[in-house]
C-alpha positions, 0 to 999 in steps of 0.5 A, spaced: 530 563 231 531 569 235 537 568 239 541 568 233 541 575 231 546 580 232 547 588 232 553 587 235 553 593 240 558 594 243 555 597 249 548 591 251 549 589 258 550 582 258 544 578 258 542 574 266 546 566 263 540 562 265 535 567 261 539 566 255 539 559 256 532 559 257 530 563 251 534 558 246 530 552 248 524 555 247 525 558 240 527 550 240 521 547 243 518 553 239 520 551 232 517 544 233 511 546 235 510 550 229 512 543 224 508 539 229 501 545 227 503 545 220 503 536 221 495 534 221 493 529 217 489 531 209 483 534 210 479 535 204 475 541 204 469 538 200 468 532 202 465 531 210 470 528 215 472 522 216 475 521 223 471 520 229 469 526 234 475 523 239 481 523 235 478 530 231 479 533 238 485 531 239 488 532 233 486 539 233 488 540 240 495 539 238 496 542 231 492 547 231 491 549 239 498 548 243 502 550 238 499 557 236 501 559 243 509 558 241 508 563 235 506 569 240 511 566 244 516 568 239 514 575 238 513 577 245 522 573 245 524 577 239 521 584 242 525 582 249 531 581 244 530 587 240 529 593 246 533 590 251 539 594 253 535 599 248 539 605 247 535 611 245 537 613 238 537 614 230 544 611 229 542 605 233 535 604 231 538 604 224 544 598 225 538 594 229 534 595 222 540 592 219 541 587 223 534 584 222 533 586 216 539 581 214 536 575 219 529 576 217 528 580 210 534 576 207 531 570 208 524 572 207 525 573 200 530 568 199 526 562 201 519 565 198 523 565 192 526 558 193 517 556 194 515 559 189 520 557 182 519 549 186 511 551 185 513 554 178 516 547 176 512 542 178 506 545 176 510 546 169 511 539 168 505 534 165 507 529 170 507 532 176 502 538 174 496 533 176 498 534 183 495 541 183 488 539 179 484 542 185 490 547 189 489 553 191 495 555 189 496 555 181 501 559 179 502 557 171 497 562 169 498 568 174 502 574 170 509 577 173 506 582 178 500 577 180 507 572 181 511 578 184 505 580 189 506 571 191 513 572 192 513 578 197 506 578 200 503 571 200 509 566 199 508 559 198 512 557 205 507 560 208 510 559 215 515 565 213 510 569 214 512 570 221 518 573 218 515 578 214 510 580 220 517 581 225 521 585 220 515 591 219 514 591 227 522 592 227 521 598 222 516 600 227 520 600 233 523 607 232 515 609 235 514 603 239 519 603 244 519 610 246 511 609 247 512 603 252 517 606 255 513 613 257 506 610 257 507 602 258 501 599 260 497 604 257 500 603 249 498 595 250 492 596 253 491 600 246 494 594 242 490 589 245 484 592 243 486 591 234 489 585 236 483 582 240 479 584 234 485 581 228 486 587 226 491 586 221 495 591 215 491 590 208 496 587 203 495 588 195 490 583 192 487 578 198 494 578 201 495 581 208 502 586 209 501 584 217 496 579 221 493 581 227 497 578 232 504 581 232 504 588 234 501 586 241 506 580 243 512 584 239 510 590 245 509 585 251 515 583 250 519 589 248 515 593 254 519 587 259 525 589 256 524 597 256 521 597 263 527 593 266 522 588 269 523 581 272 522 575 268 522 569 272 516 569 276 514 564 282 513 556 279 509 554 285 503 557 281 505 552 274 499 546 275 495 551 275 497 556 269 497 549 266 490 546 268 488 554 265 491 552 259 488 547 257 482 549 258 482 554 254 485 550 249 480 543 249 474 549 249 478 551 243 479 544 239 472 543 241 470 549 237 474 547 231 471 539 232 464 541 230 464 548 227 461 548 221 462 555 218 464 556 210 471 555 210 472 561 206 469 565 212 472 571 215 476 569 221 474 574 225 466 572 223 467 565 226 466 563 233 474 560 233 477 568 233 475 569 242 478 563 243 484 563 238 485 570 243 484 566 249 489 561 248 494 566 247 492 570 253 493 565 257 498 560 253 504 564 253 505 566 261 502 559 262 509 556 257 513 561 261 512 559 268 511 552 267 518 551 263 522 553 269 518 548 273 518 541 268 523 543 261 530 546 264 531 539 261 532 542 254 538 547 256 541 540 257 547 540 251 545 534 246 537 539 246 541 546 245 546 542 240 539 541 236 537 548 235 543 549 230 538 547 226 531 550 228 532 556 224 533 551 217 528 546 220 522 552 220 524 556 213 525 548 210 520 544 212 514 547 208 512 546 202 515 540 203 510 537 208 505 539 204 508 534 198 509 529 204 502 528 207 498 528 200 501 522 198 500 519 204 494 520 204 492 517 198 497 511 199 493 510 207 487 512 206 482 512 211 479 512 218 482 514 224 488 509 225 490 511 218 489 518 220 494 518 225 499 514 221 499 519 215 500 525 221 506 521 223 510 519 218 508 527 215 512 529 222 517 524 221 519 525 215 519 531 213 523 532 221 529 528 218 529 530 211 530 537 213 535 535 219 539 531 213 539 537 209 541 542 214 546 537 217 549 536 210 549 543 207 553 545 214 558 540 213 560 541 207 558 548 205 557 552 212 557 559 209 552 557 204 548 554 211 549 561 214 547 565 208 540 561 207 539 562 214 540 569 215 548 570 218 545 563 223 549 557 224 
């Protein structure tokens, strides 16, 4: 996502080639592992599970585990983007501003828009109204500013958040990166005590302006760039951040697997949230370091021809993937293998309607593709 936007300054060092490659395919791979998080098969809050403790472990390690560490990975990339070649200044502060606000504010509101009229409509027609009998997200009777509030603070595709969260931590910039470049480690050690916490930013109702995580992967990311520090580290040392990873990462399925906390429990109350944390801590210097060793292959044409479309695929593929795995899950119905089908024909399908969109609408419209996407294409 984030080696798209452009500032256009004339006066940035050109980035080191292999790095560029290698932060393309990673918001690539990136973006495929935020659809396959958001893939896992229905579960019915009110009714007790189905699946086998084996396959609830699994499941939960590779939709709710591995891929939340790509979305800090994210944060940290964009905060290298944003600083480097950084040079002190309103004017450039402001045409940096400009800049993101085109690539992620535009889009932002534009597809939260999109999910929220498609919500409107559907749940607005007798036939399709019984979709939502028991979801969360009813919006025919809200007022206009209850609407309003959904649209800027708590879209429907929820996925979009991670844009709304990077464009604030942009408009902090300004402070942040003159504290990183004075302090350093010291201004990331005073973020990692709020974010190990999840301390986030309240918005209007029970929405949130900004989670908990942002701000402190924004600043490691920034502070490398700030600091001129080196990114490539010693590869030798990669089955062992992996091994790291997926220890933190199973104990964290396994917590997930048989937790029984109140679904409406605050997260920083339940068990989840250490190890939430530790994923993250070890997950993306872990994916770092073990990229260079096993996954240079994703620099490879046909992969870097693929994340053209990541952007599109990751604003697009929610609340569509919502509408796909209900059905199925109605259609198939239980046990494990049946569990499984649904997770991949969910993954499968809303991959290749979203693929086909994009295709399509670049082919034949790519300024209506770009302008969808935040100048992206």
């Amino acid at each position: 996502m984030s080696q798209s936007i452009r500032d256009h300054n004339p006066t940035k060092p050109a980035m080191d080639s292999a790095l560029s490659q290698k932060l393309r395919a990673l918001s690539l791979l990136g973006i495929a592992m935020v659809v396959v998080g958001h893939a896992p098969s229905y579960r019915d809050p009110a009714a007790a599970s189905d699946r086998s403790f084996a396959f609830e472990l699994i499941e939960r390690l590779f939709t709710d585990a591995l891929p939340r560490v790509v979305v800090m990975m994210f944060f940290a990339i964009s905060g290298y983007l944003y600083a480097y070649g950084h040079v002190d200044g309103v004017r450039t502060h402001l045409r940096k501003i400009a800049a993101r606000t085109r690539s992620l504010l535009g889009p932002y509101l534009l597809w939260s828009l999109l999910g929220l009229l498609l919500y409107l409509a559907l749940q607005s027609m007798p036939w399709t109204a019984a979709w939502f009998r028991n979801s969360s997200r009813q919006l025919v009777d809200k007022s206009f500013a209850e609407l309003a509030v959904v649209w800027l603070f708590d879209p429907i595709p929820y996925q979009l958040w991670f844009l709304r969260d990077l464009w604030l931590m942009v408009l902090v910039s300004p402070v942040l990166l003159p504290l990183l470049a004075r302090f350093g480690v010291v201004t990331l050690l005073l973020l990692l005590v709020p974010h190990a916490l999840d301390y986030g930013v309240p918005g209007p109702g029970a929405s949130r302006l900004m989670t908990g995580d942002p701000y402190f992967w924004f600043a490691v990311g920034a502070f490398f760039a700030v600091r001129g520090l080196p990114t490539k580290f010693d590869t030798r040392w990669a089955p062992l951040w992996l091994g790291a990873l997926l220890s933190v990462a199973i104990g964290r399925s396994y917590v997930l697997a048989t937790g029984d906390w109140p679904v409406d429990a605050p997260f920083a109350a339940t068990p989840d949230l250490f190890w939430f944390k530790a994923v993250h801590l070890i997950g993306v210097p872990a994916l770092w370091v073990c990229y260079d060793r096993w996954l240079r292959w994703m620099e490879r044409p046909f992969w870097i021809g693929v994340s053209s479309y990541a952007f599109f695929v990751f604003v697009a593929h929610e609340p569509l993937m919502t509408m796909l795995r209900k059905p199925l899950a109605k259609a198939l119905g239980a046990g494990d293998a049946m569990h499984a089908l649904q997770f991949a024909l969910t993954l499968c399908g809303t991959l290749a309607l979203t693929m086909g969109a994009g295709a399509l609408l670049r082919r034949f419209s790519p300024a209506t593709f770009r302008f969808v996407c935040g100048g992206r294409g």
